[in-house]
MOPAC internal coordinates of N, CA, C and O (Angstrom, degrees):
PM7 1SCF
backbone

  N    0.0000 0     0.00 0     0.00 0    0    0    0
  C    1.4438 1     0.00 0     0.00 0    1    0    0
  C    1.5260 1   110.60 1     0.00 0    2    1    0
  O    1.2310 1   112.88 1   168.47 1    3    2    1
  N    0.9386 1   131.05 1   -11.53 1    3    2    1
  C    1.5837 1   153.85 1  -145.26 1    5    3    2
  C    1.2757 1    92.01 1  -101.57 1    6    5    3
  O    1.2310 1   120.95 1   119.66 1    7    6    5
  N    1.3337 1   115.78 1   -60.34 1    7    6    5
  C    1.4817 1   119.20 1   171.31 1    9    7    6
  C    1.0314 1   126.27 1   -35.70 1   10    9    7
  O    1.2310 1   121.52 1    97.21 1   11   10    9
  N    1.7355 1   114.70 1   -82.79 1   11   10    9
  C    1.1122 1   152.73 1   149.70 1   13   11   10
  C    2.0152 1   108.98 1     3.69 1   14   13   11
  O    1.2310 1   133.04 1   119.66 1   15   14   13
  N    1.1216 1    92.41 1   -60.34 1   15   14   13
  C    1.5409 1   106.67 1  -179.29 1   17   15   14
  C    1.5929 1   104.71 1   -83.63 1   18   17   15
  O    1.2310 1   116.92 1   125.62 1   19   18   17
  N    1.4518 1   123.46 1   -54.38 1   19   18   17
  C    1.7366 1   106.85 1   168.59 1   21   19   18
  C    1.3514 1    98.55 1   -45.49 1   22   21   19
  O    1.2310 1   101.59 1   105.96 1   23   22   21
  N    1.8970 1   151.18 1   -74.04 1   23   22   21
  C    0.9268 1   131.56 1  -162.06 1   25   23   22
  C    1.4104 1   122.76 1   -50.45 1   26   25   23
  O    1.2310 1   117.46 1   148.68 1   27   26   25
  N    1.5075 1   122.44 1   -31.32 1   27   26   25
  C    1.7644 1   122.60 1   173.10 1   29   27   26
  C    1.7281 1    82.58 1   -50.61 1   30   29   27
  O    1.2310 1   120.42 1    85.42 1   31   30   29
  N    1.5543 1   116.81 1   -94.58 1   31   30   29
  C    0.6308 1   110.12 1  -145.88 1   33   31   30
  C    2.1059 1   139.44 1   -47.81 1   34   33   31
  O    1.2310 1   136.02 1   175.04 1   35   34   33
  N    1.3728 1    86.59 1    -4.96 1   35   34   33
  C    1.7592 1    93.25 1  -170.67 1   37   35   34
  C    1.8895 1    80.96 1   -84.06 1   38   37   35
  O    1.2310 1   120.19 1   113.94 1   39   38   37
  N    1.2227 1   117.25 1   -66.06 1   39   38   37
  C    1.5042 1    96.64 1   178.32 1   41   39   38
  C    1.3382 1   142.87 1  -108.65 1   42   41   39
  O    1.2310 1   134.73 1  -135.86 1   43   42   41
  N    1.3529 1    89.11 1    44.14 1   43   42   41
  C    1.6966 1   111.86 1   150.26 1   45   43   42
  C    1.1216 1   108.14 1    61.10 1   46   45   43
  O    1.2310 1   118.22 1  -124.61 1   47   46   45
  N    1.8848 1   121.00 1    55.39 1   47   46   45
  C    1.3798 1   126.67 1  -147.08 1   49   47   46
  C    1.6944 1    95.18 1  -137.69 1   50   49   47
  O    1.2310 1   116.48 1   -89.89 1   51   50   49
  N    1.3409 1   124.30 1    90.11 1   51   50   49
  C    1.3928 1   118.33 1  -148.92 1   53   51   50
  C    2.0949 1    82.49 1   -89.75 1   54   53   51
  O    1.2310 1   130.50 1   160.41 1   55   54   53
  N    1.0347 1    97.34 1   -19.59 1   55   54   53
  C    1.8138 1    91.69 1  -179.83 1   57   55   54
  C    2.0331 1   102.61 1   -57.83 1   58   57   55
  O    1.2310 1   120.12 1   146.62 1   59   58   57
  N    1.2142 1   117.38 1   -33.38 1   59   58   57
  C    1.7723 1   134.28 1  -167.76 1   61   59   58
  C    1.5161 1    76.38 1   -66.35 1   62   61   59
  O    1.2310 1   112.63 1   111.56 1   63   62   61
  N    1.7179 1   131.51 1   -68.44 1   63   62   61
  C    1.6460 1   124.96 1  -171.66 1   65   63   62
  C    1.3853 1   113.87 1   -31.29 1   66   65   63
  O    1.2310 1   132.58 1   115.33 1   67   66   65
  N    1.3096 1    93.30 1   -64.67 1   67   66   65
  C    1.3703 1   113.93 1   177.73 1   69   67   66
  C    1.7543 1   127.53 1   -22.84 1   70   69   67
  O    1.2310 1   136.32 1   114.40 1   71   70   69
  N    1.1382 1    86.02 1   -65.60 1   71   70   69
  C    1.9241 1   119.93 1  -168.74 1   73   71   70
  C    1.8359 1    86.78 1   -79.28 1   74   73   71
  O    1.2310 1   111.21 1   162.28 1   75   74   73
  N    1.4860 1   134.16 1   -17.72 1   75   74   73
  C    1.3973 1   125.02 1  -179.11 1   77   75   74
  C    1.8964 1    96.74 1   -84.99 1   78   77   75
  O    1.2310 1   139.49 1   148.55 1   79   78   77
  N    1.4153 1    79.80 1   -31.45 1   79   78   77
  C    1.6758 1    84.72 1  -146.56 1   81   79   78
  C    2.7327 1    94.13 1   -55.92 1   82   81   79
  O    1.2310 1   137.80 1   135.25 1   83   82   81
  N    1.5804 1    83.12 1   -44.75 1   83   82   81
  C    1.1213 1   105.36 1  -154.10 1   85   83   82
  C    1.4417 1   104.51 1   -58.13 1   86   85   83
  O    1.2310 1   124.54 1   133.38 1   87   86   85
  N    1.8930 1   108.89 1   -46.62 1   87   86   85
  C    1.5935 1   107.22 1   174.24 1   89   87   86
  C    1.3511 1   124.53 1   -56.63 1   90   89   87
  O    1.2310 1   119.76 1   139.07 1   91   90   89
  N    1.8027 1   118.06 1   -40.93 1   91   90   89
  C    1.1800 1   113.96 1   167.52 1   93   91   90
  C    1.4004 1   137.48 1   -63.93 1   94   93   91
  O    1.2310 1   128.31 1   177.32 1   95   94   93
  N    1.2841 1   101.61 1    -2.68 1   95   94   93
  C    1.9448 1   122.95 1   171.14 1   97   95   94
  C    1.2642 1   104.88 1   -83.85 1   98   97   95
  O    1.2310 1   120.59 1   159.05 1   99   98   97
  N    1.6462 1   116.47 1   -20.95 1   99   98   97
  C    1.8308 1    79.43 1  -160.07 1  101   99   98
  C    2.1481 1    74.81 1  -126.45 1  102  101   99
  O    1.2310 1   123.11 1  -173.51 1  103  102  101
  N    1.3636 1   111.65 1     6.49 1  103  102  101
  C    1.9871 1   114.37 1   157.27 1  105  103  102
  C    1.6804 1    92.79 1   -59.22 1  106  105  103
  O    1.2310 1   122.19 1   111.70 1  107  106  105
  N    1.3903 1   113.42 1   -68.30 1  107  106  105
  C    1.5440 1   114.56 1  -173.30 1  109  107  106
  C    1.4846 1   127.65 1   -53.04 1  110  109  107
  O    1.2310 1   122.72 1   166.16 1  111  110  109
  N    1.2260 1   112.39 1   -13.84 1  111  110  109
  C    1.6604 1   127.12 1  -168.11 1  113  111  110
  C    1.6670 1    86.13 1   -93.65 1  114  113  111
  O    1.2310 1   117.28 1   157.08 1  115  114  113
  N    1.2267 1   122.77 1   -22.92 1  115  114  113
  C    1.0900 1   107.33 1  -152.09 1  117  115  114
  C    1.7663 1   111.94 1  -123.02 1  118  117  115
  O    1.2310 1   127.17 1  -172.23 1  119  118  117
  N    1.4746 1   103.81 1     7.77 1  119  118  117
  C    1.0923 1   115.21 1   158.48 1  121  119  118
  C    1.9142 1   113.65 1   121.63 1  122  121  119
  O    1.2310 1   132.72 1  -171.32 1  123  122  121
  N    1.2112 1    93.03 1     8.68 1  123  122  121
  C    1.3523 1    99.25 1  -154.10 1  125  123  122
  C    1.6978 1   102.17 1  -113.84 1  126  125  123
  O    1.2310 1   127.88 1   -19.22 1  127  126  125
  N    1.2698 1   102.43 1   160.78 1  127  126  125
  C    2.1949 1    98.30 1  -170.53 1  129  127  126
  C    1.9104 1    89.34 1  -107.09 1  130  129  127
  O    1.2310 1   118.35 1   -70.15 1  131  130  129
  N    1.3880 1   120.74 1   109.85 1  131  130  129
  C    1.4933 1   108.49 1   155.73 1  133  131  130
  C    1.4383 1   101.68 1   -84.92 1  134  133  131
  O    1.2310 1   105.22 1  -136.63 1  135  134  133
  N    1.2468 1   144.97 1    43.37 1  135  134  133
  C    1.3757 1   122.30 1   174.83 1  137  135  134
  C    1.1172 1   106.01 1    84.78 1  138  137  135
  O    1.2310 1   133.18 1   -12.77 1  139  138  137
  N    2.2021 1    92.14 1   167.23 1  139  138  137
  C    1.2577 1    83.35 1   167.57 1  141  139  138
  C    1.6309 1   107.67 1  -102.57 1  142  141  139
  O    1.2310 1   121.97 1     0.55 1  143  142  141
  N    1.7943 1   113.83 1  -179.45 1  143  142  141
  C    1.6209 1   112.65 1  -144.09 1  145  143  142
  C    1.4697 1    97.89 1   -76.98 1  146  145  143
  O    1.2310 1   113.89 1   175.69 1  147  146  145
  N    1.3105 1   129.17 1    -4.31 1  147  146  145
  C    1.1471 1   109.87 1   176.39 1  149  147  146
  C    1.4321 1   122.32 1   -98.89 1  150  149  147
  O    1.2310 1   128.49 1   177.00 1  151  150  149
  N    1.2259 1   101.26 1    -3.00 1  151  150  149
  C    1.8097 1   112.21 1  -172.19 1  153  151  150
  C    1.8818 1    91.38 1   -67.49 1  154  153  151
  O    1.2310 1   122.20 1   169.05 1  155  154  153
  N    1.9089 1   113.40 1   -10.95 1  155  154  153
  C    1.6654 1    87.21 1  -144.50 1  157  155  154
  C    1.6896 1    80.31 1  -140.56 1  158  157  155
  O    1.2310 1   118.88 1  -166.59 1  159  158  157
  N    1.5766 1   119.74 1    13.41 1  159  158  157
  C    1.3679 1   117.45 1  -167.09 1  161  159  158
  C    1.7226 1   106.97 1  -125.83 1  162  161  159
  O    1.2310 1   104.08 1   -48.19 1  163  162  161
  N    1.1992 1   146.95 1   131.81 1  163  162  161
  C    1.1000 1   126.94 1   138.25 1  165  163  162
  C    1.3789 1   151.22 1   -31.90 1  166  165  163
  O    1.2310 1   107.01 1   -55.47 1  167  166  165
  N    0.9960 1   141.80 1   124.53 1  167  166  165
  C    1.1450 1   127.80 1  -173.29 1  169  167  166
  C    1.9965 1   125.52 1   -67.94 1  170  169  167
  O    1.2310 1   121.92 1   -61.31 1  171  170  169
  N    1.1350 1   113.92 1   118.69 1  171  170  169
  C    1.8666 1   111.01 1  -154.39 1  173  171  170
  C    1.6286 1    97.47 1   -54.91 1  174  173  171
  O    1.2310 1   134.12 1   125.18 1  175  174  173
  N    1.6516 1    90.31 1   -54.82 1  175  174  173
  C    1.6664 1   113.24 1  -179.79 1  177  175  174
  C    1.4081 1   126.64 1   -44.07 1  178  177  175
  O    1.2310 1   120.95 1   106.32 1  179  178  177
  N    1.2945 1   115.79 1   -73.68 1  179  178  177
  C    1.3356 1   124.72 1   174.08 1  181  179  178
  C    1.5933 1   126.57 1  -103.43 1  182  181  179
  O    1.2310 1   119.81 1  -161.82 1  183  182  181
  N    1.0250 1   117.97 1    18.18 1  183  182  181
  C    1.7258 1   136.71 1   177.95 1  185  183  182
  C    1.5855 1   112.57 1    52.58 1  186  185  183
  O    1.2310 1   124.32 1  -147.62 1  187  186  185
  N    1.6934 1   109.32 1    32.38 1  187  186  185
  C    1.2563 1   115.95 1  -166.23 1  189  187  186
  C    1.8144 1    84.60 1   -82.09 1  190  189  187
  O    1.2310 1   130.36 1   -50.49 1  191  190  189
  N    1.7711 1    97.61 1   129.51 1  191  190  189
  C    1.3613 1    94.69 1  -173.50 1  193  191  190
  C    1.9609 1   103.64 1   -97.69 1  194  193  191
  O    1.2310 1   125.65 1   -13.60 1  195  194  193
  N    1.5016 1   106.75 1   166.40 1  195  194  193
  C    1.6087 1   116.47 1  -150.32 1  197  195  194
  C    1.7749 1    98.40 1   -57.90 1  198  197  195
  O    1.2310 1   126.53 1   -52.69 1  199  198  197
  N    1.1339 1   105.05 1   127.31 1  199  198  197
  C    1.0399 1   116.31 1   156.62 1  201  199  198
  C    2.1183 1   104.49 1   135.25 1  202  201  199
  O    1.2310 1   134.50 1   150.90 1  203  202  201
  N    1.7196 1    89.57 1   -29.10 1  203  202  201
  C    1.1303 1    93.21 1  -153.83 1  205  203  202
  C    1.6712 1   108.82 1   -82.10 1  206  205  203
  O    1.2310 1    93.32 1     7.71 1  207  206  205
  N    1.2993 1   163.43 1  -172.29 1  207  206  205
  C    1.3727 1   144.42 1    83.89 1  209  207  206
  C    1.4861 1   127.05 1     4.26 1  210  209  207
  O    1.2310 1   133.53 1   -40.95 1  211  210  209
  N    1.7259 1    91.45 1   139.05 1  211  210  209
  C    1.7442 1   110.07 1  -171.66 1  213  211  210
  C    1.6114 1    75.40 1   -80.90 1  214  213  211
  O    1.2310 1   129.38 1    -9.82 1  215  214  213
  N    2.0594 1    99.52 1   170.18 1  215  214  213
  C    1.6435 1   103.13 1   155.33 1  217  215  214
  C    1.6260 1    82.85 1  -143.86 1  218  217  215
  O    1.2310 1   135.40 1    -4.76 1  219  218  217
  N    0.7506 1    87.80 1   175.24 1  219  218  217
  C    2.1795 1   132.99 1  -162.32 1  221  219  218
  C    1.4628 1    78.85 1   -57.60 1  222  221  219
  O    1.2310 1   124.04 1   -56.39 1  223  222  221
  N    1.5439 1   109.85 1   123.61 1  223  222  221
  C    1.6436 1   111.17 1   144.28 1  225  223  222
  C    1.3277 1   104.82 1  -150.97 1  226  225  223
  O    1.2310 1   133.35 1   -42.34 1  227  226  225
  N    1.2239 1    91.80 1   137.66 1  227  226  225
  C    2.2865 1   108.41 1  -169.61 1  229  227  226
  C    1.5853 1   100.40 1   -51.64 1  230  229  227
  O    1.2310 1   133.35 1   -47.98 1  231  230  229
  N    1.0193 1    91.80 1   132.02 1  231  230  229
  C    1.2896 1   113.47 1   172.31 1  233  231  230
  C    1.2959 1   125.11 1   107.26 1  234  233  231
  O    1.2310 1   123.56 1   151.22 1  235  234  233
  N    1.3966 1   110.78 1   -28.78 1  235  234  233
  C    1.5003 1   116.17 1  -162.53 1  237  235  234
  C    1.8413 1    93.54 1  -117.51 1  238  237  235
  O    1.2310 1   127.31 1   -40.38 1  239  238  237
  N    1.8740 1   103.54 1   139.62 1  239  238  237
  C    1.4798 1   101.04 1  -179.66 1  241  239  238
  C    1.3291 1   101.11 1  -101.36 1  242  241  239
  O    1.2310 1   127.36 1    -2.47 1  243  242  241
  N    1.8990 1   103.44 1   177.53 1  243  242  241
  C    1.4048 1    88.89 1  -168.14 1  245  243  242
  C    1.5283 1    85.94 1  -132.87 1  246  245  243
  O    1.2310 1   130.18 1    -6.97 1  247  246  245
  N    1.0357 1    97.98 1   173.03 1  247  246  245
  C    1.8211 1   102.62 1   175.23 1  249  247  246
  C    1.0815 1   123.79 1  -156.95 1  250  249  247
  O    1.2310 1   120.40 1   -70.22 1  251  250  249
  N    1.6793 1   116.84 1   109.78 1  251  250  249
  C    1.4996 1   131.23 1  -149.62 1  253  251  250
  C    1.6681 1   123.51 1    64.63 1  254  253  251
  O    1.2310 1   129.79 1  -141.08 1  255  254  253
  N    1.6050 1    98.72 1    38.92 1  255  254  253
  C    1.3274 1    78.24 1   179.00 1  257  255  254
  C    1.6359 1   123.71 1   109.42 1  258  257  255
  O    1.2310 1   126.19 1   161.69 1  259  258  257
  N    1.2567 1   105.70 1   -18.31 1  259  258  257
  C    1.3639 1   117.99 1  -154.23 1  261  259  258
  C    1.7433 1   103.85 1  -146.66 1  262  261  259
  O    1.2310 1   127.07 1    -9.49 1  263  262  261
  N    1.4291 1   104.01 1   170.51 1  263  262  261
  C    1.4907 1   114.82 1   170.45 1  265  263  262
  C    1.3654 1    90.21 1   -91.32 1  266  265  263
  O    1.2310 1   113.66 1   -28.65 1  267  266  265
  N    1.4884 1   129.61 1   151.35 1  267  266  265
  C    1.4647 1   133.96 1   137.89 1  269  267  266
  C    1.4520 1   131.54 1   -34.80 1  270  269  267
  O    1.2310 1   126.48 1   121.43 1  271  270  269
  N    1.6087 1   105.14 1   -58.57 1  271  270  269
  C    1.2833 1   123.58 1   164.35 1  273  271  270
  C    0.9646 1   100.39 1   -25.29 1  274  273  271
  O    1.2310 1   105.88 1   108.61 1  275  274  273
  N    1.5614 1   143.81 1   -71.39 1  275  274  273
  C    1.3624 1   132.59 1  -150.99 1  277  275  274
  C    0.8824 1   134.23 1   -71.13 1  278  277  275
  O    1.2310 1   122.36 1   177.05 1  279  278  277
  N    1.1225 1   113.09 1    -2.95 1  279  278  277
  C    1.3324 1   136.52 1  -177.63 1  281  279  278
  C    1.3815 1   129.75 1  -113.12 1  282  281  279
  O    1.2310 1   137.57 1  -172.02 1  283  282  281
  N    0.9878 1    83.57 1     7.98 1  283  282  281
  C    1.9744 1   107.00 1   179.54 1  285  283  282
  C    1.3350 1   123.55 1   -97.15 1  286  285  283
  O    1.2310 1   108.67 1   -62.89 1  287  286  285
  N    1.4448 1   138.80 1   117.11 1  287  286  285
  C    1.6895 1   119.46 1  -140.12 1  289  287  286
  C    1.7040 1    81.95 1   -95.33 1  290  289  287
  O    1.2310 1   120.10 1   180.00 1  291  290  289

């Protein structure tokens, strides 16, 4: 999924998010661990890409570490 989402993101293909977001919904339905969503998601907020740490941007809070957003399917 890690992939999947570096490739959205190199060409800016939010349908590639999409199609990451969707297989790892129905891996978990189905018994299986994709991680957790940030090991395999970009960050919306701060463009912290998957794997890495959110950082501080005004306006937006974070919680544990993280944006919320990112974590939001």
């Amino acid at each position: 999924m890690r992939d999947v989402h570096r490739a959205a993101i190199r060409h800016r293909d939010d349908s590639l998010h999409q199609a990451a977001v969707e297989i790892s919904r129905m891996a978990r339905e189905l018994g299986h661990d994709p991680g957790s969503i940030e090991d395999w998601r970009a960050c919306p907020v701060c463009g912290a890409e998957p794997g890495a740490s959110c950082i501080r941007v005004p306006g937006h809070d974070m919680v544990g570490g993280m944006h919320p957003e990112r974590t939001r399917e």
